[in-house]
DRENTIRO-779077 format. One record per residue: chain; residue in one letter; residue number from 1; y, z, x of N, C-alpha, C, O in turn. Coordinates in Angstrom, 2 decimals. Atoms other than C-alpha are relative to their C-alpha. Layout:
N
ATOM / A / A / NUM / Y / Z / X / Y / Z / X / Y / Z / X / Y / Z / X;
...
***
This chain:
102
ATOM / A / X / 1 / 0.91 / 1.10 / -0.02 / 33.77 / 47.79 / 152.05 / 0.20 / -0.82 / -1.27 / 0.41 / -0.10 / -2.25;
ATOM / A / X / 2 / -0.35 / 0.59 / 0.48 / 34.31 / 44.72 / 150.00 / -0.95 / -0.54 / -1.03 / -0.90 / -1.77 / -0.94;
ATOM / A / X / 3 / 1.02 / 0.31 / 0.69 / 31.48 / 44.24 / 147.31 / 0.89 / -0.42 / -1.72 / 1.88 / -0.19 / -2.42;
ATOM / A / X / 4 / 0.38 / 0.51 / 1.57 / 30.60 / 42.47 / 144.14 / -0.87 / 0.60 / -1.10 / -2.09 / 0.76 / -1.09;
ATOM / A / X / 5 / 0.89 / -0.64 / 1.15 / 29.83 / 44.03 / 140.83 / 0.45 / -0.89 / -1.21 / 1.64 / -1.15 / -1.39;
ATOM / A / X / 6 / -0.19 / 0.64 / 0.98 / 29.32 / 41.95 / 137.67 / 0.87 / -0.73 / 0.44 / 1.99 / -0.24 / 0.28;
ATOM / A / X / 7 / -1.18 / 0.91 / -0.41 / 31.37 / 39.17 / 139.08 / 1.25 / 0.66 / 0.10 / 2.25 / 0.12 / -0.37;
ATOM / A / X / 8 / -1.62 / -0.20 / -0.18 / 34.32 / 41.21 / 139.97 / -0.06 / 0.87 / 1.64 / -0.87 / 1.76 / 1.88;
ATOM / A / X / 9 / -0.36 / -0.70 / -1.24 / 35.43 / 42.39 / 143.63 / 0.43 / 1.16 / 0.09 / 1.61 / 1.36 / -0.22;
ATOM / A / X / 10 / -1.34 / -1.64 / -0.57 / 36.57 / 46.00 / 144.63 / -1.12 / 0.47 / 1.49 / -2.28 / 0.39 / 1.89;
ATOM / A / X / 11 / 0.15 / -0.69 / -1.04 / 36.52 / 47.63 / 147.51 / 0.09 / 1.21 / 0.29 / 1.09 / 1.92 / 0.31;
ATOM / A / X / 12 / 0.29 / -1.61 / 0.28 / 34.80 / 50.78 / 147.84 / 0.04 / 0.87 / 1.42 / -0.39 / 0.40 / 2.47;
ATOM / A / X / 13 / 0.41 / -0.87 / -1.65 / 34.79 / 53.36 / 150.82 / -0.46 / 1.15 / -0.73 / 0.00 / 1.39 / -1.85;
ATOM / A / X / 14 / 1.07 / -1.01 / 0.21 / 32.11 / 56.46 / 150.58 / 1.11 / 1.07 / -0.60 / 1.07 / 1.38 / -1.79;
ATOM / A / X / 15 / -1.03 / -1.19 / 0.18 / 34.87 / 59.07 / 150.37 / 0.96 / 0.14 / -1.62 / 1.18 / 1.02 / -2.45;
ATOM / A / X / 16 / -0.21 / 0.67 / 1.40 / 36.32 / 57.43 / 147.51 / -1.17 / 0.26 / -1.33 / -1.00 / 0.82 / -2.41;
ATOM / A / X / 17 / 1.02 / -0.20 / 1.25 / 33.23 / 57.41 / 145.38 / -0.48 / 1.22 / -0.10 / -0.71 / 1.63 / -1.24;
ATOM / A / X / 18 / 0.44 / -1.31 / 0.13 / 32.04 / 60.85 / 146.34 / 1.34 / 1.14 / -0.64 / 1.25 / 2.36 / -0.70;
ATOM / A / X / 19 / -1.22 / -0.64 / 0.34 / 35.65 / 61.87 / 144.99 / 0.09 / -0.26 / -1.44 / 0.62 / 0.46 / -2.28;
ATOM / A / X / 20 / 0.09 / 0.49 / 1.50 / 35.00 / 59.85 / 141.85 / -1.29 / 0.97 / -0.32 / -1.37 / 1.36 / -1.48;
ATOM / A / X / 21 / 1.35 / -0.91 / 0.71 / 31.98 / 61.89 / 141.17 / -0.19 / 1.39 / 0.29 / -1.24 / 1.94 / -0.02;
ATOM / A / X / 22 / -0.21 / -1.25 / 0.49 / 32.86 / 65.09 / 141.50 / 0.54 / 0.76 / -0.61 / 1.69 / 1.17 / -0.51;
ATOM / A / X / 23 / 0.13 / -1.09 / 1.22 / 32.33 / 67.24 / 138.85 / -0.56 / -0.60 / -1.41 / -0.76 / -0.05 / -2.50;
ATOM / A / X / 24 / 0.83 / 0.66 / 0.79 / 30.76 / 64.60 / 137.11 / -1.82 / 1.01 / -0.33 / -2.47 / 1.32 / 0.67;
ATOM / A / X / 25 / 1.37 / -0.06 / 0.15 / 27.18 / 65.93 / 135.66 / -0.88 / -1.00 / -0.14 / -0.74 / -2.00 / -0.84;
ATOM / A / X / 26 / 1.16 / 1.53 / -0.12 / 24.11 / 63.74 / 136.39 / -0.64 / 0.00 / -1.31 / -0.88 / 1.00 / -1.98;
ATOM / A / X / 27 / 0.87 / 0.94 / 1.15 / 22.42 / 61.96 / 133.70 / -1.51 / 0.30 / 0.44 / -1.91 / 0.14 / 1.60;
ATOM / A / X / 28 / 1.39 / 0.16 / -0.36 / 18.59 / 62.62 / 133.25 / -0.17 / -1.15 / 0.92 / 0.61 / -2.10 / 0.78;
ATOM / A / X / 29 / 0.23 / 1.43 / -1.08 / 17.30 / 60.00 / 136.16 / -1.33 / -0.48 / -1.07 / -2.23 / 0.24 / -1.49;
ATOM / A / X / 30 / 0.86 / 0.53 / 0.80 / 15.39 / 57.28 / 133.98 / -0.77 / -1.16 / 0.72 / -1.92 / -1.48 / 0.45;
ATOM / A / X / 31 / 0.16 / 1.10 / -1.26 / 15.24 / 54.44 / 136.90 / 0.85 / 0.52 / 1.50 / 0.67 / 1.57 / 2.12;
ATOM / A / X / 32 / 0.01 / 0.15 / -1.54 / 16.77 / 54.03 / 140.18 / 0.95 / 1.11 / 0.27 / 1.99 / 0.99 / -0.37;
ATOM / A / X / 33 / -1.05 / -1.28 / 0.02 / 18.72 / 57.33 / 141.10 / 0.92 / -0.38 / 2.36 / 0.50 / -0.96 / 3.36;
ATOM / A / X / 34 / -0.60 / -0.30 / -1.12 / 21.25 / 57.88 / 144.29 / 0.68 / 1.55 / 0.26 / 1.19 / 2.30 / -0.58;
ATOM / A / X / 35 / -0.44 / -1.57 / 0.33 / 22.16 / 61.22 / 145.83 / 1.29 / -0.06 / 0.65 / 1.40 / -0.80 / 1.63;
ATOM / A / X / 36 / -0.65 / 0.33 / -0.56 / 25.45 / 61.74 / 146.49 / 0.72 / 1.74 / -0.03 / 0.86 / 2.44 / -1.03;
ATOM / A / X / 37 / -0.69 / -1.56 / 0.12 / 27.17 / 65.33 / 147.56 / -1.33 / 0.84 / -0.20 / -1.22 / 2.02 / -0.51;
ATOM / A / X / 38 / 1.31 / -1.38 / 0.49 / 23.49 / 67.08 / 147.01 / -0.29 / -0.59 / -1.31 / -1.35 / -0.09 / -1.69;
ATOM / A / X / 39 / 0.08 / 0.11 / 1.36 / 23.54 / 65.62 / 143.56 / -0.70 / -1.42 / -0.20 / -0.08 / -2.37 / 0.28;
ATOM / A / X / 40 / 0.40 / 0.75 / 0.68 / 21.16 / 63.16 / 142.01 / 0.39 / -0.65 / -1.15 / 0.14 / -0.27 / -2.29;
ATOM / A / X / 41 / -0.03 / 0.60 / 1.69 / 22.41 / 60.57 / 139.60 / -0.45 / -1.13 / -0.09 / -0.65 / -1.80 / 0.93;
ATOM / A / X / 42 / 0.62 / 1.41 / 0.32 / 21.10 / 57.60 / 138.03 / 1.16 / -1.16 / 0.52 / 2.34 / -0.80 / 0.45;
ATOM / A / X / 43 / -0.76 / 0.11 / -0.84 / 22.72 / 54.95 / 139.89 / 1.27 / -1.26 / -1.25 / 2.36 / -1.75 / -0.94;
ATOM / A / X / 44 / -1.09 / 0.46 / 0.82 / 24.16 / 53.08 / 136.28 / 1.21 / 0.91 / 0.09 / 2.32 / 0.51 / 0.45;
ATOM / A / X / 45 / -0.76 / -0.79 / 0.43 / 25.83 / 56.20 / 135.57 / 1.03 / -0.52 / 1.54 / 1.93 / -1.33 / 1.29;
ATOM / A / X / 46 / -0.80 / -0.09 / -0.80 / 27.54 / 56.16 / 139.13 / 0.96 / -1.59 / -0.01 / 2.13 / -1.60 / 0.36;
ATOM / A / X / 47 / -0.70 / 1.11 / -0.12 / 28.46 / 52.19 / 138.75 / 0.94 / 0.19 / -1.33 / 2.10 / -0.11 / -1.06;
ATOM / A / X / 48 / -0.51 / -0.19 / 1.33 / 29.76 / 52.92 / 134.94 / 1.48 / 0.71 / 0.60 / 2.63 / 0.34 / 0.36;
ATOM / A / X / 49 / -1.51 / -0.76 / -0.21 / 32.20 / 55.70 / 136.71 / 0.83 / -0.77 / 1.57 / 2.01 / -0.42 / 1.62;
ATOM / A / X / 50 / -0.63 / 0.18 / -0.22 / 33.31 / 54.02 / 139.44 / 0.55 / -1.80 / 0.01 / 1.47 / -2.21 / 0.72;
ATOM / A / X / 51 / -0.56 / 1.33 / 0.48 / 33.68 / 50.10 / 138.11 / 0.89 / 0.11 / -0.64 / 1.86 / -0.63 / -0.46;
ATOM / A / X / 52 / -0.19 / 0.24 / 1.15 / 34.77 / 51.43 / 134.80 / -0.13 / -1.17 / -0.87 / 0.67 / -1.63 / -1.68;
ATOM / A / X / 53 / 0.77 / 1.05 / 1.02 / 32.64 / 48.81 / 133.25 / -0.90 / 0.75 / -1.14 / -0.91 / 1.96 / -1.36;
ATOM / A / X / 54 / 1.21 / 0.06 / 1.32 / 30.12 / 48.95 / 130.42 / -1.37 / -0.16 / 1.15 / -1.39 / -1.03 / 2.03;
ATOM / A / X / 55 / 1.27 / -0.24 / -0.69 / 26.64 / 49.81 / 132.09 / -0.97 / -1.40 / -0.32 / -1.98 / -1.71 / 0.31;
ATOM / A / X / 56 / 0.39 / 1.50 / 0.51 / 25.66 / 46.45 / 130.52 / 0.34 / -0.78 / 0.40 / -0.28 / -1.82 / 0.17;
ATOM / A / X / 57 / -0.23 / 0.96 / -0.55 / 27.59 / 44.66 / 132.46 / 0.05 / -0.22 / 1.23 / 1.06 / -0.68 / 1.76;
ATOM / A / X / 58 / 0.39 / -0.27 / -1.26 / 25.88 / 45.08 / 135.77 / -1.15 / 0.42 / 0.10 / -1.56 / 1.22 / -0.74;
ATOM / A / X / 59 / 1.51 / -0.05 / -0.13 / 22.47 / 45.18 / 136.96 / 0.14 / 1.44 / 1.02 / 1.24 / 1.69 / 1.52;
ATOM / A / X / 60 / 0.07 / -1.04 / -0.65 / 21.35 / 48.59 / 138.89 / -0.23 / -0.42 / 1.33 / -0.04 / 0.44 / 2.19;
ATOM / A / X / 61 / 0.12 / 0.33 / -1.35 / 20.53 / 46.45 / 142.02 / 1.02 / -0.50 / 0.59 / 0.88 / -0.77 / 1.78;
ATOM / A / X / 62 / -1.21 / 0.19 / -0.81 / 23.94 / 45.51 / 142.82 / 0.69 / 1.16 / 0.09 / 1.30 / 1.43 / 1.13;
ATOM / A / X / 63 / -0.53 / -1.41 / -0.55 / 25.16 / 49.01 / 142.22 / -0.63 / 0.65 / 1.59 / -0.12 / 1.16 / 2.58;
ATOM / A / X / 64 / 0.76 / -0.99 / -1.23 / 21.86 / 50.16 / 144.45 / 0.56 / -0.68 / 1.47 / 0.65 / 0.03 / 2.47;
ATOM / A / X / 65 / -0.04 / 0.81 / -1.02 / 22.80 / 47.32 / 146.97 / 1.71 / 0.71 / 0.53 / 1.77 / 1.14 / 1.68;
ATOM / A / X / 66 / -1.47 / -0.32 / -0.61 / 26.74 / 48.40 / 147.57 / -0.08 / 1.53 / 0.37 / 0.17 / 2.04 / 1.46;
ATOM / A / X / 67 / 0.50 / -1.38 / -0.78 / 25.76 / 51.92 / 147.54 / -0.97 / 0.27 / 1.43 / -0.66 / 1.07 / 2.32;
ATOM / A / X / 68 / 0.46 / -0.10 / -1.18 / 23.26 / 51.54 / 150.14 / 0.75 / -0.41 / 1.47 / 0.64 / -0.04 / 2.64;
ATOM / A / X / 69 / -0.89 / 0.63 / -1.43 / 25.69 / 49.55 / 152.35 / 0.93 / 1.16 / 0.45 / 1.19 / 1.27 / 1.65;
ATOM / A / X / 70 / -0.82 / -0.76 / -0.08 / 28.11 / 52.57 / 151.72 / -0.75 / 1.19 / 0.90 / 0.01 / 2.07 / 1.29;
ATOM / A / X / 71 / -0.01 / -0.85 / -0.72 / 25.96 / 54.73 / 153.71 / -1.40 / 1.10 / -1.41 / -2.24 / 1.92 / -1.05;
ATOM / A / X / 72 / -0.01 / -1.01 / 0.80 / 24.79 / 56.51 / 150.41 / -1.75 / 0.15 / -0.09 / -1.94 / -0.97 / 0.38;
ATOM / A / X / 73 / 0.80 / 0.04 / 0.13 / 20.76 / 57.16 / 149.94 / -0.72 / 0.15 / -1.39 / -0.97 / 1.24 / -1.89;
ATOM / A / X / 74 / 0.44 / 0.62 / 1.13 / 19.28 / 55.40 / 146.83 / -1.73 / 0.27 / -0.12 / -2.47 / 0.45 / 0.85;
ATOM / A / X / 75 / 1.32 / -0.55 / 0.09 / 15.90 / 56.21 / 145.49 / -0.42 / -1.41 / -1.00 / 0.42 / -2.03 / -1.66;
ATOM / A / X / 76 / 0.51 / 1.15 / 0.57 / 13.50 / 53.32 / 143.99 / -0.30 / 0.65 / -1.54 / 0.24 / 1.75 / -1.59;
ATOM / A / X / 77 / 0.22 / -0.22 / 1.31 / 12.49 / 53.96 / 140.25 / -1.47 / 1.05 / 0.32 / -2.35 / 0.55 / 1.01;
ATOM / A / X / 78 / 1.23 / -0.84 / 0.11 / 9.61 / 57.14 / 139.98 / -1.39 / -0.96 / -0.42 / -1.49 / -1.66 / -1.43;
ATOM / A / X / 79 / 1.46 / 0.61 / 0.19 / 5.92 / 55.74 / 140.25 / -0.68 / 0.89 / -1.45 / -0.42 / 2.08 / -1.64;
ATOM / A / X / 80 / 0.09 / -0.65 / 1.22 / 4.50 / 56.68 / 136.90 / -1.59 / 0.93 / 0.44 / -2.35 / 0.42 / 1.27;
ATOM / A / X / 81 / 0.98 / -0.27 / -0.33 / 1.67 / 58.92 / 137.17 / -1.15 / -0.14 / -0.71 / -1.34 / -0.02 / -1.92;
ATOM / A / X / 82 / 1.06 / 0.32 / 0.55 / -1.73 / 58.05 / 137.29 / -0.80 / 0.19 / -1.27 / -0.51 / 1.30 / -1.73;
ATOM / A / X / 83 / 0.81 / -0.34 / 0.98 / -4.33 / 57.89 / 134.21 / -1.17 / 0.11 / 0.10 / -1.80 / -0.90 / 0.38;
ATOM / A / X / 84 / 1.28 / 0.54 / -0.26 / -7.52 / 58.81 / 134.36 / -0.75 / 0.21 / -1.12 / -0.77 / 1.13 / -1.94;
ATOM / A / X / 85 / 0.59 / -0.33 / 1.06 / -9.44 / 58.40 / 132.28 / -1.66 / 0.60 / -0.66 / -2.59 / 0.95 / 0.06;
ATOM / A / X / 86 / 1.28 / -1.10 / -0.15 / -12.39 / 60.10 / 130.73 / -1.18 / -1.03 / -0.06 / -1.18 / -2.26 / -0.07;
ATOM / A / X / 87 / 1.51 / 1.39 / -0.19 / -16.12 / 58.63 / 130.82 / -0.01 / 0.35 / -1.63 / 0.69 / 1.17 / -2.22;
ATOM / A / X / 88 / 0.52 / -0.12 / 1.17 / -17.57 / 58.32 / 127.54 / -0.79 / 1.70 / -0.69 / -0.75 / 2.36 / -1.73;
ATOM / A / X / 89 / 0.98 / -1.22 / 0.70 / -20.02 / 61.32 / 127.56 / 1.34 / 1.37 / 0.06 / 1.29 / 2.32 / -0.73;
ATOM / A / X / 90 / -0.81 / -1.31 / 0.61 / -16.57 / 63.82 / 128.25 / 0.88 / -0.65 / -1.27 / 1.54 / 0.23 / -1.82;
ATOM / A / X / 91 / -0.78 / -0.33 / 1.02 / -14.73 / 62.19 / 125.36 / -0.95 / 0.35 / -1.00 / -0.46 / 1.18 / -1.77;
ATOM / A / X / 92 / 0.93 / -0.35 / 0.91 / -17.78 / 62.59 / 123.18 / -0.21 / 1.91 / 0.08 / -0.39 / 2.65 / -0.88;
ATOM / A / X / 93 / -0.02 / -1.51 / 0.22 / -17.90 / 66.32 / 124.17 / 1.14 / 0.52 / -0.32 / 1.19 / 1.57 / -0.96;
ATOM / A / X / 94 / -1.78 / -0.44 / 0.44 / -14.02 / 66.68 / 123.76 / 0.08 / 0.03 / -1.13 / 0.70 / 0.95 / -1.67;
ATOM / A / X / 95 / -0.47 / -0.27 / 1.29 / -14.42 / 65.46 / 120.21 / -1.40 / 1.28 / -0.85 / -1.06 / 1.73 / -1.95;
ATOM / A / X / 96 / 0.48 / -0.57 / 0.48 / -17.35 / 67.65 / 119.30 / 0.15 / 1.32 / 0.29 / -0.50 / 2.13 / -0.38;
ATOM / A / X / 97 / -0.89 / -1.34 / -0.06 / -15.38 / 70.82 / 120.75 / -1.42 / 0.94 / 1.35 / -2.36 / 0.42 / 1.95;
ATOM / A / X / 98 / 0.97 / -0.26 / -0.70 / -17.40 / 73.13 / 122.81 / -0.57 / 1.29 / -1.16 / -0.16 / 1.59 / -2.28;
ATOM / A / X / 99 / 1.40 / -0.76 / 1.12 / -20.42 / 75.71 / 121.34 / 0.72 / 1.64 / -0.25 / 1.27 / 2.33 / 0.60;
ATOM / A / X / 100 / -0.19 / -1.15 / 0.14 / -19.71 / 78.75 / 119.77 / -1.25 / 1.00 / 0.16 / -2.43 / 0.85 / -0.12;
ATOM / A / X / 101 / 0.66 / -0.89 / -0.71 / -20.79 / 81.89 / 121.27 / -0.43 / 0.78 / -1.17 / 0.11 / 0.65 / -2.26;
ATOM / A / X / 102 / 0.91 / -1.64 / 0.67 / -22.86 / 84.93 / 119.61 / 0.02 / 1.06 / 0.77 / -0.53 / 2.10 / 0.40;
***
């Protein structure tokens, strides 16, 4: 398949990239991850190894976009988890600790 990364053309087929990335180790996932072979990687790391560009010179949504066309299943960036927060009267007991026993 015939895609655009950072203004430059190549043409990728699935078999190909899952060949480029094995034995590669995944990168902590920090944003948008793809799994490929069982394996989770962040989906710069996967454009970095098979552009051989600079991860700077390419956005993660044209990697996620050619990968998805390839068949491959891309994951959106982790929802951060919620905060809740406390009412007034538990941070006021939080900072005065709780009662010591006898």
């Amino acid at each position: 398949m015939r895609c655009v990364i950072a203004r430059f053309p190549f043409d990728l087929v699935k078999s190909e990239v899952q060949a480029a990335m094995k034995g590669i180790k995944p990168e902590p996932i920090t944003g948008e991850s793809v799994v490929i072979s069982r394996r989770t990687y962040p989906v710069k790391q996967v454009g970095e190894v098979i552009t051989r560009q600079d991860r700077r010179d390419f956005s993660a949504s044209e990697v996620t976009r050619a990968l998805t066309r390839l068949g491959f299943t891309c994951r959106p960036v982790p929802a951060p988890a919620p905060v809740v927060e406390a009412s007034p009267l538990e941070t006021a007991s939080a900072m005065l600790g709780t009662p010591a026993r006898n």
